[in-house]
C-alpha positions as CSV (number, residue, x, y, z in Angstrom):
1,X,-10.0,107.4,-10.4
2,X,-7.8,110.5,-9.4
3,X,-6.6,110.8,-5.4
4,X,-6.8,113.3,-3.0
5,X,-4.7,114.5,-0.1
6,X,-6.4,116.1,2.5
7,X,-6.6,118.8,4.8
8,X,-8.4,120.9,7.8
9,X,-7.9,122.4,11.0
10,X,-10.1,123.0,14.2
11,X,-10.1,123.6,18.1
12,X,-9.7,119.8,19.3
13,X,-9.6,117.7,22.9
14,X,-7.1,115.3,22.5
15,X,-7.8,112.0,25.2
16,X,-5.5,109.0,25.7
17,X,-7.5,105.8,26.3
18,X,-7.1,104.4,29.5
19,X,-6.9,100.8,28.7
20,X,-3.9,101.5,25.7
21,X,-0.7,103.4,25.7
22,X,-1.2,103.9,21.7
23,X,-4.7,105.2,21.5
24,X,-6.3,108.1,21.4
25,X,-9.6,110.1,20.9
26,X,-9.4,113.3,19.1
27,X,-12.7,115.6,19.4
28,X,-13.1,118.6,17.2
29,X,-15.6,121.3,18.4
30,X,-18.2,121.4,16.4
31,X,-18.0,125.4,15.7
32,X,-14.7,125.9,15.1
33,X,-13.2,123.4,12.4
34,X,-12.5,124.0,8.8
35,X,-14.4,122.6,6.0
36,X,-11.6,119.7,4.5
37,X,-10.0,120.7,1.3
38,X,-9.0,118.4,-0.7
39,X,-6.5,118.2,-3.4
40,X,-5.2,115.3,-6.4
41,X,-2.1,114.4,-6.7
42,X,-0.2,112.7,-8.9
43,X,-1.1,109.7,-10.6
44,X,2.1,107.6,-11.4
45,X,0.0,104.9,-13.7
46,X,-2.3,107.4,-15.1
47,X,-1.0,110.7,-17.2
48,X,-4.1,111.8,-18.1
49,X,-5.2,112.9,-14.6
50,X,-2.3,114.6,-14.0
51,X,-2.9,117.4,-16.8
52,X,-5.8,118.4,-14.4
53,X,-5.6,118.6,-10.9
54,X,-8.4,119.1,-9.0
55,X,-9.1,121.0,-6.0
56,X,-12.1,120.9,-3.7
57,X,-13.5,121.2,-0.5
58,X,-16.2,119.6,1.4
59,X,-18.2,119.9,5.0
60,X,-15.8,117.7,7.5
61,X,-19.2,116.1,8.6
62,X,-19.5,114.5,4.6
63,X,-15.8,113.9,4.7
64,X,-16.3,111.7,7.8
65,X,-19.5,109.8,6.5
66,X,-17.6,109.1,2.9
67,X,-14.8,107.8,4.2
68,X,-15.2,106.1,7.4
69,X,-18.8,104.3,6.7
70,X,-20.8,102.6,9.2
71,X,-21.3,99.4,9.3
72,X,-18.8,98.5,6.5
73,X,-19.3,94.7,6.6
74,X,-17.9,94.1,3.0
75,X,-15.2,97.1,2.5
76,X,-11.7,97.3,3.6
77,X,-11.4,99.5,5.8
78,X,-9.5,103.4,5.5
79,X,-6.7,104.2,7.9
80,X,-4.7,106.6,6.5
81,X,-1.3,108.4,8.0
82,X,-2.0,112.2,9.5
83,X,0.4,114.7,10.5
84,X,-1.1,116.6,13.2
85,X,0.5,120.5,13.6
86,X,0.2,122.8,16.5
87,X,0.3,126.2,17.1
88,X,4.1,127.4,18.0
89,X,2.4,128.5,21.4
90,X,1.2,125.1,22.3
91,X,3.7,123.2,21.9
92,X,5.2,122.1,25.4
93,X,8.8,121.6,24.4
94,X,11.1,122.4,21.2
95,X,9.6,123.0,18.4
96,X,9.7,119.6,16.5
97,X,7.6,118.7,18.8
98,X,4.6,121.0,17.6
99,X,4.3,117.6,14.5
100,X,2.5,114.9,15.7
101,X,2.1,111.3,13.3
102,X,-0.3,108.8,13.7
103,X,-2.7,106.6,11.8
104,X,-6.4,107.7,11.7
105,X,-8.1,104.4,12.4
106,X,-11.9,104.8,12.4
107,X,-14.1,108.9,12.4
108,X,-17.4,109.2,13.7
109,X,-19.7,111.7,14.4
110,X,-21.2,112.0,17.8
111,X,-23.5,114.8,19.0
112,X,-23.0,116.3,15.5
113,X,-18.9,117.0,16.7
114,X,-16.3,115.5,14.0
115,X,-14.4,112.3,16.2
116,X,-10.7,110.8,15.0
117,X,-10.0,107.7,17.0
118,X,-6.2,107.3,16.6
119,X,-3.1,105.3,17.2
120,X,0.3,105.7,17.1
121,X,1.2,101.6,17.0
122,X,1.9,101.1,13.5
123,X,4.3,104.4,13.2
124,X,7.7,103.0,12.4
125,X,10.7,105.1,12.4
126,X,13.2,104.4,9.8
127,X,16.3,103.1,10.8
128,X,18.9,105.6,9.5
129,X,16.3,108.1,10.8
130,X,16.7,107.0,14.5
131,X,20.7,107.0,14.0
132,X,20.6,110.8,13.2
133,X,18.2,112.1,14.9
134,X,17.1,111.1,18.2
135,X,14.5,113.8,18.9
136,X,12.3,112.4,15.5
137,X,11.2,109.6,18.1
138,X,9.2,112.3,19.7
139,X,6.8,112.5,17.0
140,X,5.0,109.6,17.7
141,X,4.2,110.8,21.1
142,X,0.4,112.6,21.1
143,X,-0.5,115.3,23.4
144,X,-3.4,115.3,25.7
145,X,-5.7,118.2,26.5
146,X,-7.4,121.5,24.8
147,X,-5.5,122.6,21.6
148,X,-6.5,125.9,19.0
149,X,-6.5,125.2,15.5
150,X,-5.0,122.3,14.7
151,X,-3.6,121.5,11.8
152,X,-4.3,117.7,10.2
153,X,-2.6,116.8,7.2
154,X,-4.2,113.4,6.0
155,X,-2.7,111.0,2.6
156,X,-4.9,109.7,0.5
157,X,-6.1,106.2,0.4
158,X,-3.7,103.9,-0.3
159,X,-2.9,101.2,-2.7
160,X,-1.2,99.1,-0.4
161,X,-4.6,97.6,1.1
162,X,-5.9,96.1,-2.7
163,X,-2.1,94.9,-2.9
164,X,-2.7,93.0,0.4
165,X,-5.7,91.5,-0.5
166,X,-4.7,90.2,-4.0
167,X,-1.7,88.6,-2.9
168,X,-3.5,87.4,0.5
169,X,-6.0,85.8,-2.3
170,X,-3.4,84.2,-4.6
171,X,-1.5,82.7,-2.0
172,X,-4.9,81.9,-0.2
173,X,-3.6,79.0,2.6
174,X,-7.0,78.1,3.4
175,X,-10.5,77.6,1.5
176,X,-12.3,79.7,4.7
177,X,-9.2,82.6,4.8
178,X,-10.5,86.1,5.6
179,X,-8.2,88.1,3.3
180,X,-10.2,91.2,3.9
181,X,-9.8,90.8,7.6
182,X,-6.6,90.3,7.1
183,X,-5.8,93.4,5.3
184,X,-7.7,95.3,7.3
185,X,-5.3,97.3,10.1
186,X,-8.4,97.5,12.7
187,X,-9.3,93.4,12.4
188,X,-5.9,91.7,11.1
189,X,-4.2,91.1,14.8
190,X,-7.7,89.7,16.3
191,X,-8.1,87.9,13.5
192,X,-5.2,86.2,13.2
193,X,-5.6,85.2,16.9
194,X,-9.0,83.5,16.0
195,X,-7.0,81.7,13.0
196,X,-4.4,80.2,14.8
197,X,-6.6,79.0,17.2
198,X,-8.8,77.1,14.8
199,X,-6.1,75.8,12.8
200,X,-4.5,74.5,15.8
201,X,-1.0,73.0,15.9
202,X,1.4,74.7,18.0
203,X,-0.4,77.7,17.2
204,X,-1.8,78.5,20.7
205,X,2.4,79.8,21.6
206,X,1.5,83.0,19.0
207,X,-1.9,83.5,21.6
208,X,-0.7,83.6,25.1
209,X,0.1,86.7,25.7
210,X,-2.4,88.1,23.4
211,X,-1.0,90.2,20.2
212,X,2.5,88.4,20.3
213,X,5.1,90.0,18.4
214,X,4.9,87.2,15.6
215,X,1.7,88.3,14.6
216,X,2.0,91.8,15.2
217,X,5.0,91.6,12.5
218,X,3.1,89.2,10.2
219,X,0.1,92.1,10.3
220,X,2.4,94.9,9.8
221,X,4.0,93.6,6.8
222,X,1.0,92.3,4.6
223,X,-1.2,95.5,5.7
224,X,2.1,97.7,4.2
225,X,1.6,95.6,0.8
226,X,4.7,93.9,1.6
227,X,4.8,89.9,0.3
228,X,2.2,88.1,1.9
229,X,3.4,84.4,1.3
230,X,6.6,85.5,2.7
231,X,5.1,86.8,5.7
232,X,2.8,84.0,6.0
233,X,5.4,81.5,6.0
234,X,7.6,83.7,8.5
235,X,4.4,83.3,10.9
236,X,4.0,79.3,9.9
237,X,7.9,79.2,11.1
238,X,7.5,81.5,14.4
239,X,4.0,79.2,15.4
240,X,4.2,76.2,14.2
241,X,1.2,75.6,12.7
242,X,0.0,73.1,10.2
């Protein structure tokens, strides 16, 4: 099956989420934002696709309800990476700060308007990144308020999720293991919590606080398609679990 990148642009109001400091609403008005075109790119395990590469566009409304279905009780769900682009006029400082990155959780539509709800927590700088260039830190801060024509740049849907979950399955520590819930970037964190407890041990020191940094890395590493039995045991070491 051939990939697409995507993109479209629209007057949006961008809100933080009072209860989270990585969380954000992004409303499009629902007369002024592009239809999303879509384009394939390169297949690295399939030549034949690449000798045709598609192009198309479709309503942003469609886009929403084929990617982000509702309720999606047995598929993994789609968070992809966007780069968000304002206008040179709207940005409120230098101009690397007109890019914005974040990860698209979930899309709805509400009152027929196009809604992103987005966060900015699993944006990692790269290490060599942050020694040569302070200001790339700013990226990963979103704007608030009223901004025209937008610009959202949006990968395709990774591989890394169907990595997670084979590997979650093959290394499966439990008969009752959720590997989809694991792999899933929305449900892995609470998840986990839930596991722990159940399993019980010394698990309960990963709980208290909630979303300890133990599981937090465990998540982030599986979800990236990164070993999962090495993570796993990483968490079995960190919480003590049987």
């Amino acid at each position: 099956m051939p990939k697409y990148d995507q993109f479209l642009y629209g007057d949006v109001n961008i809100k933080k989420k009072y209860y989270s400091k990585h969380d954000y609403k992004i409303t499009f008005s629902k007369n002024h934002i592009s239809e999303v075109l879509m384009y394939q790119i390169w297949s690295p395990t399939n030549p034949a696709l690449n000798r045709s590469r598609v192009i198309k566009k479709v309503k942003a409304t469609k886009w929403v309800k084929d990617n982000f279905p509702h309720p999606t009780p047995t598929k993994d769900a789609f968070t992809p990476t966007c780069v968000m682009e304002l206008r040179n006029g709207e940005c409120k400082d230098e101009q690397n700060r007109c890019r914005h990155i974040f990860v698209i959780n979930d899309a709805k539509i509400k009152n027929g308007k196009v809604v992103f709800y987005v966060s900015s927590k699993y944006i990692d700088i790269d290490i060599d990144s942050k020694n040569t260039n302070s200001r790339i830190k700013k990226l990963k801060k979103i704007p608030t308020g009223l901004f025209h024509h937008a610009r959202f740049d949006i990968d395709a849907n990774s591989d890394a999720n169907s990595v997670c979950v084979t590997q979650c399955n093959d290394a499966k520590p439990y008969s009752n293991f959720n590997c989809s819930a694991v792999c899933n970037i929305t449900s892995c964190e609470n998840y986990m919590e839930g596991f722990l407890f159940n399993v019980g041990g010394n698990g309960a020191d990963c709980i208290f606080p909630v979303l300890t940094q133990s599981i937090q890395n465990f998540c982030t590493n599986v979800i990236s398609g990164n070993s999962f039995l090495d993570a796993y045991n990483k968490l079995v070491k960190d919480c003590g679990f049987p």
